[in-house]
C-alpha positions as CSV (number, residue, x, y, z in Angstrom):
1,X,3.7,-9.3,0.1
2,X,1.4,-12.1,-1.3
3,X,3.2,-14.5,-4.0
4,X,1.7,-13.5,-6.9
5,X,2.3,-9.5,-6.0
6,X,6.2,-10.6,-5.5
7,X,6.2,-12.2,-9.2
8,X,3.9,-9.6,-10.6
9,X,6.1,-6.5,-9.2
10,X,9.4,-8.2,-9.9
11,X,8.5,-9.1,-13.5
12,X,7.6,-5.6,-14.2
13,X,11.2,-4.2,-12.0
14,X,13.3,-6.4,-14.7
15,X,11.1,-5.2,-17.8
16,X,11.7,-1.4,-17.1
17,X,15.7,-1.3,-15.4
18,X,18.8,-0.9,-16.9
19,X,22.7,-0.9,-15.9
20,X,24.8,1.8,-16.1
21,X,24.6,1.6,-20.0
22,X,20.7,3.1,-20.2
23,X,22.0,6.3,-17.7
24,X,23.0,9.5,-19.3
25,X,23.1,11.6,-16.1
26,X,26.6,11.8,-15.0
27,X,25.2,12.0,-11.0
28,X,23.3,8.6,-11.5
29,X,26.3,6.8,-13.5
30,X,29.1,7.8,-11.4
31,X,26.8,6.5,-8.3
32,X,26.3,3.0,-10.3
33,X,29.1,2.5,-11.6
34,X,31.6,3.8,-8.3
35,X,29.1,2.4,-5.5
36,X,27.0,0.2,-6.5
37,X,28.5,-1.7,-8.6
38,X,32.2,-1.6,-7.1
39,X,33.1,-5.2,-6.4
40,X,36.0,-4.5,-4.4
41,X,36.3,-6.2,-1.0
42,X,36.1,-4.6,1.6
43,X,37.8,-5.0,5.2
44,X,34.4,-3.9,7.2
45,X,32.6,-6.1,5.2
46,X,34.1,-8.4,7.5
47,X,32.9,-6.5,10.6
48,X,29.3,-6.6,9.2
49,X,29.5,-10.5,9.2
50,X,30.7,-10.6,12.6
51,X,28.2,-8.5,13.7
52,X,25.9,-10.8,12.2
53,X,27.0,-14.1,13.0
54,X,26.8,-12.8,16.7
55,X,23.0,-12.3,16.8
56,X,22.6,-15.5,14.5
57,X,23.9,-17.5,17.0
58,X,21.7,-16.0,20.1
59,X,19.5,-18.5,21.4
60,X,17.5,-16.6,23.9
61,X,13.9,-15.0,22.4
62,X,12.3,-11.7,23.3
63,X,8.7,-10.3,23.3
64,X,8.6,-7.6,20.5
65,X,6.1,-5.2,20.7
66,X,5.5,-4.4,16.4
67,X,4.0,-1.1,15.7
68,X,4.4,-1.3,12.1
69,X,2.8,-3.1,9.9
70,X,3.8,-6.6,11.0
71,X,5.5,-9.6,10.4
72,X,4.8,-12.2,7.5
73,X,7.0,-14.7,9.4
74,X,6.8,-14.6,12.9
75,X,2.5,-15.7,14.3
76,X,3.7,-14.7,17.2
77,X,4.9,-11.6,19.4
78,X,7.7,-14.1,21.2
79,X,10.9,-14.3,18.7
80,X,14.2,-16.1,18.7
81,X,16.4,-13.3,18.1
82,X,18.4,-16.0,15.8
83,X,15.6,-16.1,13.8
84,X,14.6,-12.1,13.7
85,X,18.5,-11.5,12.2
86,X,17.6,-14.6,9.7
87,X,14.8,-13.1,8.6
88,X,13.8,-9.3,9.4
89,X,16.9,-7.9,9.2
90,X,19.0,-6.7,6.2
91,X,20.1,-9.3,3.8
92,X,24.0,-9.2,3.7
93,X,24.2,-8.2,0.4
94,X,21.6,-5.0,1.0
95,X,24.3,-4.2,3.9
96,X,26.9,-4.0,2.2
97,X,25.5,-1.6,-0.8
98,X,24.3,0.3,2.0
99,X,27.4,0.6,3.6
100,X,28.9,1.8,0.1
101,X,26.3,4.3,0.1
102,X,27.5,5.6,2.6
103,X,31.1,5.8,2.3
104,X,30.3,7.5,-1.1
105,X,28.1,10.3,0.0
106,X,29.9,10.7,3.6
107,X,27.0,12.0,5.3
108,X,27.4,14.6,7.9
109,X,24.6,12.7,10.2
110,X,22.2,10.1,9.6
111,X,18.9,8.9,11.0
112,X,17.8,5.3,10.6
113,X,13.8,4.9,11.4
114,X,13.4,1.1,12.5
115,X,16.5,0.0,14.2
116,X,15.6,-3.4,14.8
117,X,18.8,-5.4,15.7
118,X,21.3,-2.9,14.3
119,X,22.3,-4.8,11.2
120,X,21.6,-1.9,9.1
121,X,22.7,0.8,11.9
122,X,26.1,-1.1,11.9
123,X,26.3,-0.5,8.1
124,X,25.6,2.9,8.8
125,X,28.3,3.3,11.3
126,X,31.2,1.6,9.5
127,X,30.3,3.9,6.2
128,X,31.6,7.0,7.9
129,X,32.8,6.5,11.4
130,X,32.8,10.3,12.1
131,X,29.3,10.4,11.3
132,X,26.5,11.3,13.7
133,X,23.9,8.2,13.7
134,X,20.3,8.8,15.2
135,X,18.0,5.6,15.2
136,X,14.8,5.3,16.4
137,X,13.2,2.1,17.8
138,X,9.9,1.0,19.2
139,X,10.1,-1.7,20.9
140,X,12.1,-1.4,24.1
141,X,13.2,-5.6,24.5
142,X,14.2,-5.4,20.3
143,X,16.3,-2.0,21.3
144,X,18.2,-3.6,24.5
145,X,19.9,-5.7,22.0
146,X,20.6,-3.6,19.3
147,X,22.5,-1.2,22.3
148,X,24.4,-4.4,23.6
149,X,25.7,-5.2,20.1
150,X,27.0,-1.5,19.0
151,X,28.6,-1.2,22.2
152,X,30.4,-5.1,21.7
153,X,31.6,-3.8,18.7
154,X,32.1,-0.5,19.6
155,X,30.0,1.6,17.5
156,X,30.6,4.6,19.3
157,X,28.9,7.0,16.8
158,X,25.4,5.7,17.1
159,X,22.3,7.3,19.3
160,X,19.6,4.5,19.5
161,X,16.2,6.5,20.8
162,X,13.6,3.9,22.3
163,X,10.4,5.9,20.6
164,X,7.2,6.0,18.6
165,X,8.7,7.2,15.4
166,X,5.8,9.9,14.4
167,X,6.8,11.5,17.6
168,X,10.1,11.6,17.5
169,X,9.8,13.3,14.0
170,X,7.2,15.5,15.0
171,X,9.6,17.5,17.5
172,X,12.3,17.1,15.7
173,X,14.2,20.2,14.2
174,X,15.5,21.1,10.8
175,X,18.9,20.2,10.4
176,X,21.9,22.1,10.0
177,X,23.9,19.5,8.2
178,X,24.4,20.0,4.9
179,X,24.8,16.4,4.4
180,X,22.7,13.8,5.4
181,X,21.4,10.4,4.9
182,X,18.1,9.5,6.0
183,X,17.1,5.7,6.0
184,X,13.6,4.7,6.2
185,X,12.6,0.8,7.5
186,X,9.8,1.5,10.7
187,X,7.2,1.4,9.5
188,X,5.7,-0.9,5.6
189,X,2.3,1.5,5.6
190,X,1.4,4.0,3.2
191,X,0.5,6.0,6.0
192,X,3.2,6.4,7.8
193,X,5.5,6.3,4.8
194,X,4.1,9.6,3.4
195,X,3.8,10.9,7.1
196,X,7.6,10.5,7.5
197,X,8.2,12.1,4.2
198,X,6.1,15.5,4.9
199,X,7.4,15.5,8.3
200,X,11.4,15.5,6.8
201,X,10.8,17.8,4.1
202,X,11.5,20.7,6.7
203,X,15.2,18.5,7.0
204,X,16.3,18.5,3.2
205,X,19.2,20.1,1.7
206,X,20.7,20.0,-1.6
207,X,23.0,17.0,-0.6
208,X,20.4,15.2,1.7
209,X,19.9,11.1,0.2
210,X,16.5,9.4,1.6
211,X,16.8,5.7,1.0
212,X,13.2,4.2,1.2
213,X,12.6,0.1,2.0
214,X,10.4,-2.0,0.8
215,X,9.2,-0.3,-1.7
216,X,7.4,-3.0,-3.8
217,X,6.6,-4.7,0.1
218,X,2.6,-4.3,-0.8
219,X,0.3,-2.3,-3.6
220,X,0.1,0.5,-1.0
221,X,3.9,1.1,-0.7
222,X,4.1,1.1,-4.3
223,X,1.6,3.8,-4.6
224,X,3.3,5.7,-1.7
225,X,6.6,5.4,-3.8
226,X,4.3,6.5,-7.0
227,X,3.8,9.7,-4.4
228,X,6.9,10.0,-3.1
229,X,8.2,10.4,-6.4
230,X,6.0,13.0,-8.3
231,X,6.4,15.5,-4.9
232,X,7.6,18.6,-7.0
233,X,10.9,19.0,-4.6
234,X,12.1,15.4,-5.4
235,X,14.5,15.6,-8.5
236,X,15.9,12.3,-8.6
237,X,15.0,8.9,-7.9
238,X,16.3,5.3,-8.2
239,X,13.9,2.2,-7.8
240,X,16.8,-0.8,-6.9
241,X,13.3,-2.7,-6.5
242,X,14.0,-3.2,-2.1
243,X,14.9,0.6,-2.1
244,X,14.1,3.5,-3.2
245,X,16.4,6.3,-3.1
246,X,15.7,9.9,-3.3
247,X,17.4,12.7,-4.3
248,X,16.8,16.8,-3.9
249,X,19.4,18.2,-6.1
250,X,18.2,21.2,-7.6
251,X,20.8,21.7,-10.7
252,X,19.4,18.3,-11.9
253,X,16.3,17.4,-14.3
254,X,13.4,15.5,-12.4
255,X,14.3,12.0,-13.7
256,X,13.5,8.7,-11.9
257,X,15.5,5.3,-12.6
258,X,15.1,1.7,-12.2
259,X,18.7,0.1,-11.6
260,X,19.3,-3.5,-11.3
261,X,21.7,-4.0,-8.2
């Protein structure tokens, strides 16, 4: 995301959102007002710190093999992992809405496309233990760690698949679960962002919650957002300006949102 794209797509986030005062569905207030914006503490927010001070304070570097579409901070493929949880991983505050997500919806099963180091899979895991967690990672030295750190802190609910995410998808089948969360952070290209959509579509149920990242990363992402949005079986949509989340709910009016978080 060049400078003046950040400023430019930010200015224009803060001149369209609202709070919970500008939202008259009673599905999007209860959501901002019960999840989002509950201030509570929380004991695993505790857990997600620990988790992260752990990989903050490994030294030792790996060679990641990127198949997305890369990195504006690392020149090279050679990467303190100190530095990848500083600076590609979730933000602390992002993991703890996402955990809240989570324990609001109580998915059934979720699938996370672009593990990296787990920060995000652990928010995952903590937001409904009982939950079955799928999530896919392509780069087999960034994936041994992620493993080492859900099994440290005993994750036990989580599936990490070392895999090229458009195959994975590609033979996966429709799920049964009525309720499930899918979280998309593989892969910052329009491409593949719209691929991984038409390829879950076959997935959805009334219940389902996609949670797009990035979504203002580059011009193209906006414009596969812009896509993702007018598809005639997405109903709802909230842009949080890093996420966009999507909802199929077929009792509801389309109607898209831009919340401040």
């Amino acid at each position: 995301m060049t400078l003046f794209f950040s400023i430019q797509s930010y200015g224009q986030f803060l001149w369209k959102s609202k709070n919970q005062h500008g939202v008259h569905s009673p599905f999007v207030f209860d959501l901002v007002t019960k999840c989002f914006y509950d201030k509570t503490s929380k004991p695993e927010y505790l857990q997600l710190k620990k988790y992260r001070n752990e990989l903050l304070q490994n030294k030792s570097s790996i060679e990641v093999t990127d198949f997305g579409a890369g990195s504006r901070v690392f020149k090279s493929n050679k990467r303190p992992i100190s530095k990848i949880a500083q600076t590609a991983g979730i933000s602390p505050k992002r993991a703890e809405l996402l955990f809240r997500i989570v324990n609001y919806f109580q998915p059934d099963s979720m699938l996370e496309i672009g593990t990296s180091l787990g920060l995000a899979t652990s928010a995952l895991s903590r937001g409904n233990p009982k939950a079955t967690i799928t999530t896919l990672e392509g780069c087999p030295e960034t994936a041994k760690i992620a493993q080492k750190q859900f099994e440290k802190f005993q994750l036990k609910n989580i599936l990490l698949q070392t895999t090229e995410f458009s195959t994975y998808l590609k033979n996966r089948q429709p799920t049964t679960n009525n309720r499930q969360l899918i979280y998309f952070d593989g892969n910052h290209s329009k491409a593949a962002t719209l691929q991984y959509f038409e390829l879950l579509l076959p997935t959805i149920t009334n219940e389902t919650v996609w949670i797009f990242d990035d979504i203002h990363w580059s011009t193209a992402m906006t414009e596969a957002w812009e896509t993702i949005k007018k598809h005639p079986k997405v109903k709802v949509t909230i842009d949080t300006f890093q996420w966009g989340l999507v909802f199929f709910r077929s009792e509801q009016e389309k109607e898209h949102f831009v919340i401040r978080v």
